[in-house]
C-alpha positions in Angstrom: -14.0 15.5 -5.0 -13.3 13.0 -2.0 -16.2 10.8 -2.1 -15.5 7.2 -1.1 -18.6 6.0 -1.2 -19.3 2.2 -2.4 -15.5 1.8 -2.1 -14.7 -1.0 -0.2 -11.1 -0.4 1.9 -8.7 -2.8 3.6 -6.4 -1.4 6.0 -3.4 -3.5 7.4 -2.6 -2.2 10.7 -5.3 -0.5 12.4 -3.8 0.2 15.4 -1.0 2.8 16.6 -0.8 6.8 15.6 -2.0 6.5 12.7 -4.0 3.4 11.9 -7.3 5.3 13.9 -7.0 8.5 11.6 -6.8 6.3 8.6 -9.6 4.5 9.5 -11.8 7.7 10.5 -10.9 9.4 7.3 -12.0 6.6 5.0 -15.4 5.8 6.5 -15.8 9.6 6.6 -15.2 9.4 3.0 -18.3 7.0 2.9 -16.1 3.8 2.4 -16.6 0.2 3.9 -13.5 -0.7 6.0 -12.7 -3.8 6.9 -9.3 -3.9 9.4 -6.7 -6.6 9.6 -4.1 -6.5 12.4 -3.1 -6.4 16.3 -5.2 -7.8 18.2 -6.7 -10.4 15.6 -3.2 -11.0 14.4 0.6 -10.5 15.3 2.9 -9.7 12.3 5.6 -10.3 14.1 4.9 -13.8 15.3 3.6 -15.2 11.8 5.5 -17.9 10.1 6.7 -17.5 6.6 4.1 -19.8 5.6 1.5 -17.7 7.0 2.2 -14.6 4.9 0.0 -15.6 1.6 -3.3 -15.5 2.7 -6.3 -17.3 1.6 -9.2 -14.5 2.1 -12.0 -16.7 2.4 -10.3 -19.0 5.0 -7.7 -16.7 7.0 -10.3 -13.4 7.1 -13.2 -15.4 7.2 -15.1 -12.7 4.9 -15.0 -13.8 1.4 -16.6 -11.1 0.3 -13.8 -8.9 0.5 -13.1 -7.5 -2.9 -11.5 -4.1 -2.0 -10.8 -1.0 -4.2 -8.6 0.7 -1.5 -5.7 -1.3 0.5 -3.8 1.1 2.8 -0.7 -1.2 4.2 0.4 0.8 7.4 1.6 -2.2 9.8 4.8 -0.9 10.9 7.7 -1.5 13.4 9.5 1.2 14.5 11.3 1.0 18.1 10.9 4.2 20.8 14.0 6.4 21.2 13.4 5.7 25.0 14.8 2.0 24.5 18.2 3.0 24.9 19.3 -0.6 24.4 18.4 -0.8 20.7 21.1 -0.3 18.2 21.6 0.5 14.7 21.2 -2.8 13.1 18.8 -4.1 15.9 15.8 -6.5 14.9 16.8 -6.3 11.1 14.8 -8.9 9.9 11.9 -8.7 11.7 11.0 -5.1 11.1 11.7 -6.1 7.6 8.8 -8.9 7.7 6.6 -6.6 9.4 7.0 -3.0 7.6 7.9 -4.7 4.0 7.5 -8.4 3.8 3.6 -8.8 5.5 2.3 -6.2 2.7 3.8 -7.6 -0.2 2.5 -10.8 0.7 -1.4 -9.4 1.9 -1.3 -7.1 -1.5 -0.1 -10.3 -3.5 -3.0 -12.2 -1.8 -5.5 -9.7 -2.8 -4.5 -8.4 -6.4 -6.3 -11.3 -8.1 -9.5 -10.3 -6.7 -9.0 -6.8 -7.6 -8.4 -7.6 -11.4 -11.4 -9.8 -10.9 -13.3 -7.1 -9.7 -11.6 -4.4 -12.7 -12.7 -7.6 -14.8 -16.6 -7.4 -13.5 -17.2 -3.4 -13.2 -14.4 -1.9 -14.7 -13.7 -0.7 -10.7 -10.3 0.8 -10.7 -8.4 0.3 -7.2 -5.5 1.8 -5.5 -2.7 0.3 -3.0 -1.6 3.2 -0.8 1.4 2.1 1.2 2.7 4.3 4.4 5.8 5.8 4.1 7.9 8.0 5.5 11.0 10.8 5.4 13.1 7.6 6.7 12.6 6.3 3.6 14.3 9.5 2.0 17.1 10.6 4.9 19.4 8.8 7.3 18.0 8.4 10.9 20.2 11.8 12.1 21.4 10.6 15.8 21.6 14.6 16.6 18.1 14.9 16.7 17.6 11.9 19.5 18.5 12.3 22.8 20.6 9.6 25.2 22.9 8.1 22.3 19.4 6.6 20.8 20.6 4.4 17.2 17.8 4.7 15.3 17.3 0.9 13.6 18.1 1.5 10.0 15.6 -1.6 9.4 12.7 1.0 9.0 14.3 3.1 7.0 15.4 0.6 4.6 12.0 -0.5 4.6 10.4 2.3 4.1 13.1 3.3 0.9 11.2 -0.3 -0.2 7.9 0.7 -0.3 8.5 3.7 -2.8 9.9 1.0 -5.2 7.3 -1.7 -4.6 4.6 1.1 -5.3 6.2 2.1 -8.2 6.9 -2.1 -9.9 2.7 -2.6 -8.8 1.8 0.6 -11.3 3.9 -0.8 -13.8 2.5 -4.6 -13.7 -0.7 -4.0 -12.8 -1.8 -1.0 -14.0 -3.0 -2.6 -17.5 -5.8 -3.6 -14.5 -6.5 -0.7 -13.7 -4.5 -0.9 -10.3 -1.8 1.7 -9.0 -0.2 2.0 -6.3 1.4 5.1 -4.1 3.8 6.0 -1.3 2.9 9.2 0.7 6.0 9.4 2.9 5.3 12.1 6.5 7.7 13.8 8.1 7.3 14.0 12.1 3.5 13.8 13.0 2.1 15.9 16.2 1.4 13.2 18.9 1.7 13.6 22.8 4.1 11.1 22.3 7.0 13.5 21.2 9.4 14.3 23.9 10.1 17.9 24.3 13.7 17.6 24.0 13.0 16.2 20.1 10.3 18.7 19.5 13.1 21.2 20.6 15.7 19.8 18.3 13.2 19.1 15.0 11.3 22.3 15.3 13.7 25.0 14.3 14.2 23.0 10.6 11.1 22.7 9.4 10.8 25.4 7.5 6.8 25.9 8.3 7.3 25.4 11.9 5.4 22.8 12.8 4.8 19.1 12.4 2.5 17.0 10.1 -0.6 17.6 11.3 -3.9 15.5 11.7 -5.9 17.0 8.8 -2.9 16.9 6.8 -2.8 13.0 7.2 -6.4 13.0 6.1 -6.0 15.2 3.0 -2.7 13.2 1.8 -4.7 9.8 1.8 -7.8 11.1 0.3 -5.9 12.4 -2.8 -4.0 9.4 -2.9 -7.2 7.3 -2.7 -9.2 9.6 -5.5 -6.4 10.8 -8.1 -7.0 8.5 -10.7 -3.8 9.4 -12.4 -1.3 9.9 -9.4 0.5 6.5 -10.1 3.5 4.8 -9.2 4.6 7.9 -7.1 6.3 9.0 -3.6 6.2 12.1 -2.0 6.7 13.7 1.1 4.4 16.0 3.6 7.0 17.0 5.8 6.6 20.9 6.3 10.0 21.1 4.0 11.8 19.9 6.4 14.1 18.0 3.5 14.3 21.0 1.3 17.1 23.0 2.3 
């Protein structure tokens, strides 16, 4: 029911957490990935300009025509820079988390209806979200006085809306786009002090786990009919 195979997948922002997970579960799947970020590029240091890409000239491969994009580039600053505050870097997580994918999607969309045009292929955006994009940052849970950038939250409240407004233009092309959002993800990473404070409200216990990532993209990359939608994998942690 998961079977990727002669998809052809772009994924913005292959490194970090999740970007390697992404990447493992799609070729798993039996898709061809093709992998655009850090270190062949730095979002944050491209000029406005620079955000409408040409394929053929600024990927060098014009023969991506891709079923799948999966737009996960994201900033989102480390509760251990105590420095940062709420309205911190505003606009450049904005270009990075928001402004980069609309751009790279817009970039690529005419080569998806192209392809829909060719083999009736139908393709799929899948943007990253998150429980940010759903809650206020709650400076209980941090540790140190930590102000959580409201940057990626607003962002991430963005990409709900952009996947919904890509269904309704495009889906006449037989492209859709979604927004799984995640609640907190298990990663070394996690000091104890917030595993402490998160742990006791989510309501199954524990955090989002690797092979709940995986599951969550595949059936956002094979239900044909899941369109225009958010949701969350969070454990419940938003539920009560």
């Amino acid at each position: 029911m998961f079977d990727l195979h002669g998809k052809v997948a772009l994924l913005i922002g292959h490194e970090g957490n999740l970007g390697p997970i992404w990447k493992e579960t799609l070729e798993n799947a039996g898709a061809k990935v093709w992998t655009w970020g850090l270190p062949q590029v730095d979002f944050i240091k491209m000029k406005s300009e620079d955000f409408y890409l040409d394929p053929e000239v600024y990927y060098d491969q014009p023969d991506i025509f891709p079923d799948i994009i999966v737009c996960n580039a994201a900033i989102d600053l480390s509760p251990s820079m105590k420095s940062v505050r709420f309205m911190t870097d505003f606009e450049q997580i904005i270009q990075v988390n928001l402004t980069v994918h609309a751009c790279i999607i817009d970039s690529f969309v005419s080569r998806m209806i192209s392809k829909w045009r060719r083999t009736s292929s139908n393709s799929v955006i899948v943007l990253i979200g998150s429980i940010q994009g759903y809650v206020g940052a709650d400076w209980r849970n941090y540790d140190g006085g930590f102000e959580k950038p409201v940057a990626y939250n607003c962002s991430k409240a963005a990409l709900q809306q952009l996947a919904r407004s890509i269904t309704v233009q495009y889906g006449r092309y037989g492209i859709r786009a979604v927004c799984p959002g995640f609640g907190p993800v298990e990663t070394p990473k996690l000091s104890q002090e917030f595993r402490d404070k998160i742990s006791p409200k989510i309501p199954m216990g524990r955090f989002v786990s690797k092979r709940s990532l995986q599951q969550t993209l595949l059936y956002a990359c094979c239900c044909e009919d899941l369109a225009g939608e958010d949701w969350l994998v969070d454990g419940g942690y938003t539920k009560w």
